[in-house]
ZADO-1210 file (C-alpha; in nm, 4 decimals, padded with zeros to 6 digits):
<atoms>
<atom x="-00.9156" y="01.6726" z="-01.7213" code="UNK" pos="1"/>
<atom x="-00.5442" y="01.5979" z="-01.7005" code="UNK" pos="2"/>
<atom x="-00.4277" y="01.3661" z="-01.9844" code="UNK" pos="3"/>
<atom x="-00.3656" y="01.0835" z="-01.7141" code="UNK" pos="4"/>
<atom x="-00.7084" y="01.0553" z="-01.6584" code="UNK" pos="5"/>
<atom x="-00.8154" y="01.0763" z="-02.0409" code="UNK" pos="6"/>
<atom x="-00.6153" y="00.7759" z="-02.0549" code="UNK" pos="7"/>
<atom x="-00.7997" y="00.6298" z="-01.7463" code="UNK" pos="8"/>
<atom x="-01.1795" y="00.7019" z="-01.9125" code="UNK" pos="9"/>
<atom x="-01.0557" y="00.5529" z="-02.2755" code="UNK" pos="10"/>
<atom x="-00.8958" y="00.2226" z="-02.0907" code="UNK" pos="11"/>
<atom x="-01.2276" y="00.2004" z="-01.9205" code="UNK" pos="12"/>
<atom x="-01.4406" y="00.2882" z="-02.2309" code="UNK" pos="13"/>
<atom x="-01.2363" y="00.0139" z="-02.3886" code="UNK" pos="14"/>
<atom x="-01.2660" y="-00.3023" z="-02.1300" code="UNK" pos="15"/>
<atom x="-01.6302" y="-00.1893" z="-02.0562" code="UNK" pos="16"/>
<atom x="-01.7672" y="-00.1754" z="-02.4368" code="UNK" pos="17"/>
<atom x="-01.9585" y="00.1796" z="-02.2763" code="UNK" pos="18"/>
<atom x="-01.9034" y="00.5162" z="-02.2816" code="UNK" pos="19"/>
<atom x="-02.1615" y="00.5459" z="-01.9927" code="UNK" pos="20"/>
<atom x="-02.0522" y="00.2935" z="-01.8014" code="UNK" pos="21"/>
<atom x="-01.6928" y="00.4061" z="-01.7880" code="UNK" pos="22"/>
<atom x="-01.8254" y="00.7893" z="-01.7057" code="UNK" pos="23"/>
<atom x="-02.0048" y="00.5687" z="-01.4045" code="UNK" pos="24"/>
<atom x="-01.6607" y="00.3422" z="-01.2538" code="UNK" pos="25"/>
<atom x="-01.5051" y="00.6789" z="-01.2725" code="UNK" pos="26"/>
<atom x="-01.7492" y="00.8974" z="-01.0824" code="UNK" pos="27"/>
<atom x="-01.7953" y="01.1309" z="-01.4082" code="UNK" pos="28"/>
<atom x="-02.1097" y="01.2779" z="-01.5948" code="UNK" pos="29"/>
<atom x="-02.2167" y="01.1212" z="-01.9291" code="UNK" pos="30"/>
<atom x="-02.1330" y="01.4588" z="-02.1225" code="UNK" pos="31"/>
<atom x="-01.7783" y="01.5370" z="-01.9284" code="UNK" pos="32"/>
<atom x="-01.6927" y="01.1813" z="-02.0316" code="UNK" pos="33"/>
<atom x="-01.7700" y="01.2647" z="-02.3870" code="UNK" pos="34"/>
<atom x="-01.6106" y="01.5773" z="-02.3906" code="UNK" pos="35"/>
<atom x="-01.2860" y="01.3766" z="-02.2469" code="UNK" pos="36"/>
<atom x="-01.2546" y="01.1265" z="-02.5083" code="UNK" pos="37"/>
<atom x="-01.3323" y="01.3535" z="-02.7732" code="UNK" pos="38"/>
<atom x="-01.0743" y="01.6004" z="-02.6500" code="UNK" pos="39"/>
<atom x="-00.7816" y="01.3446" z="-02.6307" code="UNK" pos="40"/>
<atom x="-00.8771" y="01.1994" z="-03.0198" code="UNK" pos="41"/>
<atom x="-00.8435" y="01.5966" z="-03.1575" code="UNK" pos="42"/>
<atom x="-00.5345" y="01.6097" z="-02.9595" code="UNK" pos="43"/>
<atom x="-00.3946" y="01.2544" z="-03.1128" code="UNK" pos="44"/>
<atom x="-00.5367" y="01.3192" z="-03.4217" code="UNK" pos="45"/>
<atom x="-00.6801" y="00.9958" z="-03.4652" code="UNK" pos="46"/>
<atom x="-01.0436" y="00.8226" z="-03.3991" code="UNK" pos="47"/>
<atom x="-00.9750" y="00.5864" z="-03.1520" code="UNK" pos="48"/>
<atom x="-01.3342" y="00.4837" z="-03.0878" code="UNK" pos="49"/>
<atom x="-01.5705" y="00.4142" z="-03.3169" code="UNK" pos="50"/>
<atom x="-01.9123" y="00.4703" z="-03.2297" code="UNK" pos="51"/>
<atom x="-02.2628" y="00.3081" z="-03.3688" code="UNK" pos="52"/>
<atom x="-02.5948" y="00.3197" z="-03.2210" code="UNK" pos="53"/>
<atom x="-02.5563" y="-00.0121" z="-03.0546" code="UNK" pos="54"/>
<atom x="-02.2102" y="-00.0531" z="-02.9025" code="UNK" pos="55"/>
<atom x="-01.8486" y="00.1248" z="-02.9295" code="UNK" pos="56"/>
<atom x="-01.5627" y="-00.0472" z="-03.0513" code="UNK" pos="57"/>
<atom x="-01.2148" y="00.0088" z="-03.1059" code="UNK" pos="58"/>
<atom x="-01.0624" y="00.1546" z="-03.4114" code="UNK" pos="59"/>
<atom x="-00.7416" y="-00.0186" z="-03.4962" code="UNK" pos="60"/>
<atom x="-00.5271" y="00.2961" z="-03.3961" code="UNK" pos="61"/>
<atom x="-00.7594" y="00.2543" z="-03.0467" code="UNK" pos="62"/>
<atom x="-00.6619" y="-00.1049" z="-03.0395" code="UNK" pos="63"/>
<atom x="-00.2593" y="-00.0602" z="-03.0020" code="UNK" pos="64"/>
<atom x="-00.2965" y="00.3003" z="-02.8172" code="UNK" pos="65"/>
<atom x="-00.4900" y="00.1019" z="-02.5462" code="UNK" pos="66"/>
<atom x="-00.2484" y="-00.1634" z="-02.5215" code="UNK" pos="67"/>
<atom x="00.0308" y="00.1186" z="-02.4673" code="UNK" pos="68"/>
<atom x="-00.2680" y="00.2955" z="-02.2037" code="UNK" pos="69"/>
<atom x="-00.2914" y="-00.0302" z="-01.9943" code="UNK" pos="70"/>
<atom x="00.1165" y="-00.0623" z="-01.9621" code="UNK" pos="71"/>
<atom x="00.1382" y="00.3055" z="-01.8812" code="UNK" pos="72"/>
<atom x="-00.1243" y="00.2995" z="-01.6208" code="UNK" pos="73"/>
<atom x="-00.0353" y="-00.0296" z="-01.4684" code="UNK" pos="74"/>
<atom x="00.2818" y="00.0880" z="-01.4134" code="UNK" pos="75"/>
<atom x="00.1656" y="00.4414" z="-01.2364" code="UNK" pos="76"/>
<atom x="-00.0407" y="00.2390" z="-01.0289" code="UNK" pos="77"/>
<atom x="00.2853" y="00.0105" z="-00.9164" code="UNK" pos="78"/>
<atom x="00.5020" y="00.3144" z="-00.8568" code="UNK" pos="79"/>
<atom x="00.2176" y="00.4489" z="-00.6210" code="UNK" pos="80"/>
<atom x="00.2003" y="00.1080" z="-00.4462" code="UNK" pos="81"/>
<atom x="00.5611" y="00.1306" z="-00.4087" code="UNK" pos="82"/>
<atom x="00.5399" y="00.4406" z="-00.2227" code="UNK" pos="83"/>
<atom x="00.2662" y="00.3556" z="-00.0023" code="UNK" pos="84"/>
<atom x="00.3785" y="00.0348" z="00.1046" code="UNK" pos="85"/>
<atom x="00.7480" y="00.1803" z="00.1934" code="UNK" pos="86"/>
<atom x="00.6330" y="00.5656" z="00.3150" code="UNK" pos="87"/>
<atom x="00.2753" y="00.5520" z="00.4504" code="UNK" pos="88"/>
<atom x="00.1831" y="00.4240" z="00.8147" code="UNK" pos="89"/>
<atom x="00.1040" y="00.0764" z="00.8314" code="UNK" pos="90"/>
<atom x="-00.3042" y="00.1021" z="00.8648" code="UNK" pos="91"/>
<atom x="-00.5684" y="-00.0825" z="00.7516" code="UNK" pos="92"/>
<atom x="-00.7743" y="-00.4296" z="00.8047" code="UNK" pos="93"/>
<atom x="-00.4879" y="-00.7233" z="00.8165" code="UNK" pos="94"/>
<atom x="-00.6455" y="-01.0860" z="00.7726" code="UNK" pos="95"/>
<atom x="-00.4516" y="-01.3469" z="00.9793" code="UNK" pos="96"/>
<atom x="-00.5295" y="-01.7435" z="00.9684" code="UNK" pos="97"/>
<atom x="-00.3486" y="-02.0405" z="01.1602" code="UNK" pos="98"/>
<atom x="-00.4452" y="-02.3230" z="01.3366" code="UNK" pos="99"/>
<atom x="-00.6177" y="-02.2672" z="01.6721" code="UNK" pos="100"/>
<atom x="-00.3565" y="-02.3957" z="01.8940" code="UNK" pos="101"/>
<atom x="-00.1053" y="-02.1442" z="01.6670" code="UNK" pos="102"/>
<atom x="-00.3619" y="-01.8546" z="01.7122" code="UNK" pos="103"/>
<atom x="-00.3629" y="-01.9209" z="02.1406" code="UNK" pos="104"/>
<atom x="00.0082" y="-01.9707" z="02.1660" code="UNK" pos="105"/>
<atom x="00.1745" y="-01.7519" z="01.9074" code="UNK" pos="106"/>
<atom x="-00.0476" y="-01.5147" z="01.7891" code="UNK" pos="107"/>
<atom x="-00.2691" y="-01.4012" z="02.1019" code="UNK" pos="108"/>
<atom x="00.0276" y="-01.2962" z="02.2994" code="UNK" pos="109"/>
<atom x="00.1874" y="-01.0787" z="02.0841" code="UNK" pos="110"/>
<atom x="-00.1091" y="-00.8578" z="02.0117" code="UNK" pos="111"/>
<atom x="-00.0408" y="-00.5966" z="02.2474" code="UNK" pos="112"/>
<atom x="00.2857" y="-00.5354" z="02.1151" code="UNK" pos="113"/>
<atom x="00.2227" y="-00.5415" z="01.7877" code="UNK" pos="114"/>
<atom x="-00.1089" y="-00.2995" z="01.8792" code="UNK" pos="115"/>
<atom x="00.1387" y="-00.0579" z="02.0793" code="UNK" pos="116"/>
<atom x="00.3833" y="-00.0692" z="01.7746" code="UNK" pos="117"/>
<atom x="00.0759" y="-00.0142" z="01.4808" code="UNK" pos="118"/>
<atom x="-00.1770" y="00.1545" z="01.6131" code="UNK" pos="119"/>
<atom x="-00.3890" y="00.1764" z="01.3022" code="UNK" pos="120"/>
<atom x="-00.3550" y="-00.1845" z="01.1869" code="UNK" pos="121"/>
<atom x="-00.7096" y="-00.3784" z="01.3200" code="UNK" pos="122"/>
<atom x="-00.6685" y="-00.7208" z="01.2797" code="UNK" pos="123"/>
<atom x="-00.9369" y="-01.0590" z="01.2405" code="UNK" pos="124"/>
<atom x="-00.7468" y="-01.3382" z="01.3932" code="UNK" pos="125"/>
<atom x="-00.9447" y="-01.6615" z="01.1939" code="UNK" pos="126"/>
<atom x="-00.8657" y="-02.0042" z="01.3517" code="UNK" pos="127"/>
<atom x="-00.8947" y="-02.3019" z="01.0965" code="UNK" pos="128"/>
<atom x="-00.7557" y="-02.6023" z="01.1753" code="UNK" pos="129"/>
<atom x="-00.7310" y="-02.6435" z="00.7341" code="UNK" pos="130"/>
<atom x="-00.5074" y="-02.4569" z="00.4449" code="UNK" pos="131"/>
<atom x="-00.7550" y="-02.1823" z="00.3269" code="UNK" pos="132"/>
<atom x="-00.7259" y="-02.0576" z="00.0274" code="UNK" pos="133"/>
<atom x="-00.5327" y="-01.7069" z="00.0952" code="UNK" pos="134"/>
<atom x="-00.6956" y="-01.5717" z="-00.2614" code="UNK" pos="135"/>
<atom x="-01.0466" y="-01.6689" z="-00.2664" code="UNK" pos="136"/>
<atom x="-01.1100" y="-01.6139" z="00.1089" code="UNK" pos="137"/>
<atom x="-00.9071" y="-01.2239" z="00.1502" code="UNK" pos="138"/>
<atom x="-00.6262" y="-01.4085" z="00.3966" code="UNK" pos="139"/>
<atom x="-00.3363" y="-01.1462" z="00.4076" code="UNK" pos="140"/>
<atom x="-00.1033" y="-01.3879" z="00.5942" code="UNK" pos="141"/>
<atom x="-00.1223" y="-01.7329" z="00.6583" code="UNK" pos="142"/>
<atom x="00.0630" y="-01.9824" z="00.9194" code="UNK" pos="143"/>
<atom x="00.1342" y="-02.3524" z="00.7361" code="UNK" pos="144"/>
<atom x="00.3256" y="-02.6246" z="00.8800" code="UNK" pos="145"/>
<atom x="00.3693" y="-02.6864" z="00.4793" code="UNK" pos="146"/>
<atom x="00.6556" y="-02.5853" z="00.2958" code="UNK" pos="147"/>
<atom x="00.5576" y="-02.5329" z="-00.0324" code="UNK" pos="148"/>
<atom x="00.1854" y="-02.3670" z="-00.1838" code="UNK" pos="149"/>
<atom x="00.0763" y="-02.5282" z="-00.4950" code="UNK" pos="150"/>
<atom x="00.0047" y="-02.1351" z="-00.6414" code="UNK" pos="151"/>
<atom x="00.2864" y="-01.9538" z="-00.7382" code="UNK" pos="152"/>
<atom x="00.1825" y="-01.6124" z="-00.6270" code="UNK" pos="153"/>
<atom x="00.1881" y="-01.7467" z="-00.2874" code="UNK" pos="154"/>
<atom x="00.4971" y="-01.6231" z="-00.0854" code="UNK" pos="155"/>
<atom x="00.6590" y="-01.8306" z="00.1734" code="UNK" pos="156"/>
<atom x="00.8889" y="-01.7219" z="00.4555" code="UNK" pos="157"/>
<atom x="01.0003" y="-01.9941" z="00.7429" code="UNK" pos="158"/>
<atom x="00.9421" y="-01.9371" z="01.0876" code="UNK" pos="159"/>
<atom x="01.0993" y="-02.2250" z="01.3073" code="UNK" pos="160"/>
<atom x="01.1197" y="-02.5793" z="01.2512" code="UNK" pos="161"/>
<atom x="00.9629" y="-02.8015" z="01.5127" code="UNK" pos="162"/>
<atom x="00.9703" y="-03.1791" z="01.6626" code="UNK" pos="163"/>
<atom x="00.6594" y="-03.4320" z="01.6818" code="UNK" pos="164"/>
<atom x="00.6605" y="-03.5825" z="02.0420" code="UNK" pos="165"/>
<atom x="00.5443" y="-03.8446" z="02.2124" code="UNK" pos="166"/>
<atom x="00.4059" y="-03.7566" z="02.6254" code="UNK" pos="167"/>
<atom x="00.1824" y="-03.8403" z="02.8857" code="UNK" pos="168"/>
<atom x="00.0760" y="-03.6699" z="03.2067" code="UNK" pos="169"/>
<atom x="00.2717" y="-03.7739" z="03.5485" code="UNK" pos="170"/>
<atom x="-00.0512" y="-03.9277" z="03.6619" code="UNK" pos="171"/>
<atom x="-00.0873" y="-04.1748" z="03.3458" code="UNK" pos="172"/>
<atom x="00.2831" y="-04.2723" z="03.3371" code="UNK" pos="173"/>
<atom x="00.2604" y="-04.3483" z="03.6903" code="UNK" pos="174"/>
<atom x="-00.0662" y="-04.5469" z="03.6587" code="UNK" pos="175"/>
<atom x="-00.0033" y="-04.7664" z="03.3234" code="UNK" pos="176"/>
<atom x="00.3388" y="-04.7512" z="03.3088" code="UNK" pos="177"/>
<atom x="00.6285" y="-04.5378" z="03.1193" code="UNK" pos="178"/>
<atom x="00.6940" y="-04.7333" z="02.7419" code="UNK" pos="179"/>
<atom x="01.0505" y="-04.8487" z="02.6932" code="UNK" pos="180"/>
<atom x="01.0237" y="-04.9917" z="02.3373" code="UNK" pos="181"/>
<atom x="00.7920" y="-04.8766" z="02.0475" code="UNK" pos="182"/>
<atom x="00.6504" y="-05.2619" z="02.0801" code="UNK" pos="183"/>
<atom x="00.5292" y="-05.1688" z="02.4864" code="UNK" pos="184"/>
<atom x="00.3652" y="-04.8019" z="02.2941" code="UNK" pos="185"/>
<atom x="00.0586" y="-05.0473" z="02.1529" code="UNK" pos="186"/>
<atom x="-00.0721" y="-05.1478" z="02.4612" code="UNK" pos="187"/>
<atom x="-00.1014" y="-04.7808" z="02.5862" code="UNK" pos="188"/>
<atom x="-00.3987" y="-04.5532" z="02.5264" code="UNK" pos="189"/>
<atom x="-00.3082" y="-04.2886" z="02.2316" code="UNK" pos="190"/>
<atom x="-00.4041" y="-03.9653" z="02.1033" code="UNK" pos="191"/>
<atom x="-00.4032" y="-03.8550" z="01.7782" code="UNK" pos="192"/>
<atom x="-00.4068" y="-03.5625" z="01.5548" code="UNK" pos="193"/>
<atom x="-00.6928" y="-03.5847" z="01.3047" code="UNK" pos="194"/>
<atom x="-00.5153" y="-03.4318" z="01.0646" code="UNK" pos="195"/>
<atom x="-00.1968" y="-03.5254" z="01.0700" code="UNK" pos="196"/>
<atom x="-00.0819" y="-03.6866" z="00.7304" code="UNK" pos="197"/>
<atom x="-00.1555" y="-04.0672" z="00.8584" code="UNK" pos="198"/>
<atom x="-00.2541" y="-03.9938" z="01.1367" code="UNK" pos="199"/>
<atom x="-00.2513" y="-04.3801" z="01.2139" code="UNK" pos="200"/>
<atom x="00.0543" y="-04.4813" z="01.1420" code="UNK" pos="201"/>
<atom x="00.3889" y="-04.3395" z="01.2312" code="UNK" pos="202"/>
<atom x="00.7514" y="-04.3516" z="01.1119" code="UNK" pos="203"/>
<atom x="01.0340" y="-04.3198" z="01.3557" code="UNK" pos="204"/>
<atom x="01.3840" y="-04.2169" z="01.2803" code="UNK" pos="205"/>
<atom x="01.6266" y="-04.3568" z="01.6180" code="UNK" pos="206"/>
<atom x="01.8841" y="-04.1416" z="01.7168" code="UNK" pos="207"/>
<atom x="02.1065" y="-04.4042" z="01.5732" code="UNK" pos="208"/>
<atom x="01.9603" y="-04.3815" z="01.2371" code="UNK" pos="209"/>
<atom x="01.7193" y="-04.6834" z="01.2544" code="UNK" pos="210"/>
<atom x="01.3951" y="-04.6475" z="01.1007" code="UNK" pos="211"/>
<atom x="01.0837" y="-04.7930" z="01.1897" code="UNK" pos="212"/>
<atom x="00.7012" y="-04.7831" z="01.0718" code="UNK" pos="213"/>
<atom x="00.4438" y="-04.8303" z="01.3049" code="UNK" pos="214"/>
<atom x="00.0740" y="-04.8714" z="01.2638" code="UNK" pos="215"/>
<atom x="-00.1646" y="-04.7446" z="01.6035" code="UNK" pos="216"/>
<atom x="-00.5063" y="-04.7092" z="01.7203" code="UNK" pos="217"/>
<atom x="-00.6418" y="-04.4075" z="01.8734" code="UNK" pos="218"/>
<atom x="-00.8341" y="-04.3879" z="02.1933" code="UNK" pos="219"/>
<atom x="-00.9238" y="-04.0412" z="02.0780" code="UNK" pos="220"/>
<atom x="-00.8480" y="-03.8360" z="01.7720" code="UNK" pos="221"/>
<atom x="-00.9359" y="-03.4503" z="01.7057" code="UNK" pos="222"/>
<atom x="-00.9080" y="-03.2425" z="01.4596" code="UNK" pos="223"/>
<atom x="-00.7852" y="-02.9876" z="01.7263" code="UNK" pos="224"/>
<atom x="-00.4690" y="-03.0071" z="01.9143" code="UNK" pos="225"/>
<atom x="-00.5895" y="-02.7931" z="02.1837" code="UNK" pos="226"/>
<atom x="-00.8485" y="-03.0490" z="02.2632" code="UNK" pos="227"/>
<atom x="-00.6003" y="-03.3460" z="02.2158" code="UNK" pos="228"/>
<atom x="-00.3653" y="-03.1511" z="02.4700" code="UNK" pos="229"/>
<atom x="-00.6312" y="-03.1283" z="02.7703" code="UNK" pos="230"/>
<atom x="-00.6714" y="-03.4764" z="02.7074" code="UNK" pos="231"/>
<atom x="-00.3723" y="-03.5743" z="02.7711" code="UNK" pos="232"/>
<atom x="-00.3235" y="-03.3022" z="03.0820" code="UNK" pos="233"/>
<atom x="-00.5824" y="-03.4523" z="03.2314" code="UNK" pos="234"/>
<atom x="-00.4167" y="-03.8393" z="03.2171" code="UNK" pos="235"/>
<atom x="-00.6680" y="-03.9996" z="02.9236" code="UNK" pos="236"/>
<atom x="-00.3418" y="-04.0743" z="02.7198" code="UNK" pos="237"/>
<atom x="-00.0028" y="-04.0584" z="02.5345" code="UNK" pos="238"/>
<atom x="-00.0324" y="-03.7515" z="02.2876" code="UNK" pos="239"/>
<atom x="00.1550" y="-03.7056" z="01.9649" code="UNK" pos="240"/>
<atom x="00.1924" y="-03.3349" z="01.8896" code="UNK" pos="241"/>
<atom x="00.4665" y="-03.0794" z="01.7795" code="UNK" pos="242"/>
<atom x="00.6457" y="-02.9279" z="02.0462" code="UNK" pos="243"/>
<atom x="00.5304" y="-02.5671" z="01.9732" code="UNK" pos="244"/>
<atom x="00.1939" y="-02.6899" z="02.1211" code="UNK" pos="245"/>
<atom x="00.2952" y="-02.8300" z="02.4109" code="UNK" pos="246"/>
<atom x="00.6852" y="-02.7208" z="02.4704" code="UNK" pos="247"/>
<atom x="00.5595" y="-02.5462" z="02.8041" code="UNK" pos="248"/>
<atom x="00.3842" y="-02.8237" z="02.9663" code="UNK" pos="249"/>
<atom x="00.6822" y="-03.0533" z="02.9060" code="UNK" pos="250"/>
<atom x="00.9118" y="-02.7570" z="03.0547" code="UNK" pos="251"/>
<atom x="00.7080" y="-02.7091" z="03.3732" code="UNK" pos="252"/>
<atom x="00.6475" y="-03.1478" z="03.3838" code="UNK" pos="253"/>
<atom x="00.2499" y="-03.1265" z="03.3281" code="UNK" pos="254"/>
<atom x="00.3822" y="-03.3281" z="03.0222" code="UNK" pos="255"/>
<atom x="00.6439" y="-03.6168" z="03.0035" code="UNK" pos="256"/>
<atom x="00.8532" y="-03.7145" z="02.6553" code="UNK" pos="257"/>
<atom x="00.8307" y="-04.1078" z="02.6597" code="UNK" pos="258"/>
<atom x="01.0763" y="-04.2844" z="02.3429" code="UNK" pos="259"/>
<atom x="01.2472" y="-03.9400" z="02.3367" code="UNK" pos="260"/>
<atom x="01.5443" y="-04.1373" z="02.1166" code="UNK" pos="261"/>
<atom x="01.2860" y="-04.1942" z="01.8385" code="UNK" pos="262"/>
<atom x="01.1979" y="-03.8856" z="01.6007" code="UNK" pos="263"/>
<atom x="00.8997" y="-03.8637" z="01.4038" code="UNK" pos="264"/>
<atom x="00.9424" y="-03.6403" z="01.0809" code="UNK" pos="265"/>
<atom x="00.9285" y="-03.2973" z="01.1772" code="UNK" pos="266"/>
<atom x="00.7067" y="-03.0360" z="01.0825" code="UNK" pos="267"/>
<atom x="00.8067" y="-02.6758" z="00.9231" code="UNK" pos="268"/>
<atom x="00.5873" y="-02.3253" z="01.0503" code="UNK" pos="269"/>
<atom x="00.6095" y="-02.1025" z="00.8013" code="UNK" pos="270"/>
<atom x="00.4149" y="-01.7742" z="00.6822" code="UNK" pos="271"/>
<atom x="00.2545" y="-01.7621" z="00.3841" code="UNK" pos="272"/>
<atom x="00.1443" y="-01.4700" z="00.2031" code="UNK" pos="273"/>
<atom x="00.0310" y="-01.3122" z="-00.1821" code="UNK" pos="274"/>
<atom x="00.3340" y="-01.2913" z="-00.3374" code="UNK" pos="275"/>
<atom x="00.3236" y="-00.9302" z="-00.4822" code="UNK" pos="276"/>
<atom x="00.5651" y="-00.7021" z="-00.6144" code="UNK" pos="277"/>
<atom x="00.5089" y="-00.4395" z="-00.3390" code="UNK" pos="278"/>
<atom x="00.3318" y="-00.5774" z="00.0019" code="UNK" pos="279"/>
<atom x="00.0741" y="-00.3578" z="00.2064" code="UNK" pos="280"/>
<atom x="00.2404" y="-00.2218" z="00.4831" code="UNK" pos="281"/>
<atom x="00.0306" y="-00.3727" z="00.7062" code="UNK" pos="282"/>
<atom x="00.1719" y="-00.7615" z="00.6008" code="UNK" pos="283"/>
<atom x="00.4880" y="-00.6324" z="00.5523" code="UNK" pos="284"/>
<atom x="00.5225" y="-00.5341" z="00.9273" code="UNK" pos="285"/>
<atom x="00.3237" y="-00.8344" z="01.0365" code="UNK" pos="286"/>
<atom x="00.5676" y="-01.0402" z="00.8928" code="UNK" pos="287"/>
<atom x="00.8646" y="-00.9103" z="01.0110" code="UNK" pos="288"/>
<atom x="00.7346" y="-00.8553" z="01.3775" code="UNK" pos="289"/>
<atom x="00.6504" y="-01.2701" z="01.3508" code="UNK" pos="290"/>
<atom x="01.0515" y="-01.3337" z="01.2426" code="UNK" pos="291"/>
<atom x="01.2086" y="-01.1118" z="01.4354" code="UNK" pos="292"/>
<atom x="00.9887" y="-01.2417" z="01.7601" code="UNK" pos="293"/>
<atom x="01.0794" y="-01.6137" z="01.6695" code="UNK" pos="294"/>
<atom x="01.4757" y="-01.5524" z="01.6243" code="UNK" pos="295"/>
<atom x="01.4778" y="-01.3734" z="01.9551" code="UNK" pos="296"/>
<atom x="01.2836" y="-01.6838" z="02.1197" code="UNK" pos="297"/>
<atom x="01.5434" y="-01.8987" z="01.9216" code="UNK" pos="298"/>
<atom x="01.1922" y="-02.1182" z="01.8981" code="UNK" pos="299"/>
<atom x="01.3844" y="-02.3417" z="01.6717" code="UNK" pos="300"/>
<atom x="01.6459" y="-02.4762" z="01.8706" code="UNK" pos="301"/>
<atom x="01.3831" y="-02.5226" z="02.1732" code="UNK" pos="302"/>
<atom x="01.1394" y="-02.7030" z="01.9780" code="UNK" pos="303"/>
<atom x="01.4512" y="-02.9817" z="01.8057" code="UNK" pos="304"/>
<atom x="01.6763" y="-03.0182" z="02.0800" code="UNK" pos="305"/>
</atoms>
């Protein structure tokens, strides 16, 4: 056994409390894992184990030659990550969350691509229309209309900023009537984004700076904007939803702006991923095919003209 590894079965000897149990994490035999340790103390010259019937322990020259171990090995393991994530093929099981309407619109339609480009990336594509916690739940990358995470091993990158709008189908304007002031807005049918911070109560910005706070009622919320969307395709209502939902529909007129001279505070996409040192390949190229895609859409001047 190479002396790297002796260092790997006393690290493990040491956080376990086992001389068994380390011999078992690292696929070895009881006696080869005694041999091992007792072949790196003759070569130190020092007991760094001591051993009773009951339990092992640490000597005190075990104590700060395991410290030193754990540095040593953490750093091997870094400088091997390094590699990989810069050298190897992308490959491997990449965990992507967003909202649903994110997922159908931006996600969805770029899998072929990104398949053709990566063939040995698989992917599972979860739609939550809620922040998940990327840690706890095994998210590799993670699309927030949030700018900052509240854990600081979370990385963000931004993707596009994007307007809140105000429209309405052809057939509903030309039923109840297009709104001219925010005052004629309350006597039209609304609908609303569940989730949306207030979802019930809205604060305009005019084009010439005035501000204005205005509490509504919903004809129909959801916590979905995909649902709220058809709704409003269909004539039920006025929508309020960012333009990277529904930017198409208003391009091709299923969907009208109404009080397009009033902005509502706008909403910022980004990705959000762990934070480490040296990424997987497989998030690393996910993240740049997702930038590079939006700045060659130039999704950001679309979405805030």
């Amino acid at each position: 056994m190479d002396r790297w590894n002796q260092f790997e079965l006393f690290v493990q000897v040491a956080e376990l409390g086992s001389l068994s149990r380390a011999a078992e994490a690292l696929g070895m035999s009881n006696a080869s894992a005694s041999r091992s340790l007792a072949a790196l103390e003759e070569r130190l010259g020092a007991r760094l184990v001591e051993r009773s019937t009951r339990r092992l322990g640490l000597s005190q020259a075990g104590e700060g030659f395991y410290r030193q171990c754990k540095a040593a090995l953490t750093q091997m393991k870094e400088a091997e990550a390094l590699v990989n994530a810069n050298s190897v093929a992308p490959g491997g099981l990449l965990r992507v969350t967003s909202s649903l309407s994110f997922c159908m619109k931006h996600i969805s339609p770029l899998l072929p691509r990104f398949h053709r480009l990566y063939p040995d990336i698989t992917l599972d594509v979860v739609s939550a229309n809620r922040y998940v916690d990327l840690l706890d739940s095994g998210i590799d990358v993670a699309i927030r209309t949030r700018e900052f995470e509240p854990d600081s091993n979370i990385a963000v990158r931004r993707l596009a900023a994007t307007r809140r709008i105000l429209a309405a189908s052809p057939g509903y304007l030309a039923a109840r009537g297009v709104p001219r002031s925010l005052e004629e807005l309350a006597a039209h049918d609304l609908l609303v984004y569940s989730h949306a911070n207030h979802p019930n109560q809205l604060r305009f910005t005019h084009r010439d700076g005035h501000e204005r706070q205005l509490d509504i009622s919903a004809l129909m919320q959801s916590n979905d904007g995909q649902i709220i969307r058809a709704a409003a395709l269909e004539g039920l209502g006025i929508l309020i939803q960012p333009n990277y939902i529904i930017y198409d529909d208003v391009v091709a007129g299923r969907l009208v702006p109404v009080l397009d001279e009033w902005d509502l505070p706008r909403l910022t996409i980004n990705i959000a991923y762990q934070g480490r040192k040296h990424l997987p390949a497989r998030v690393r190229v996910f993240v740049d095919f997702l930038l590079q895609h939006f700045a060659e859409m130039d999704y950001e001047r679309k979405w805030t003209r």
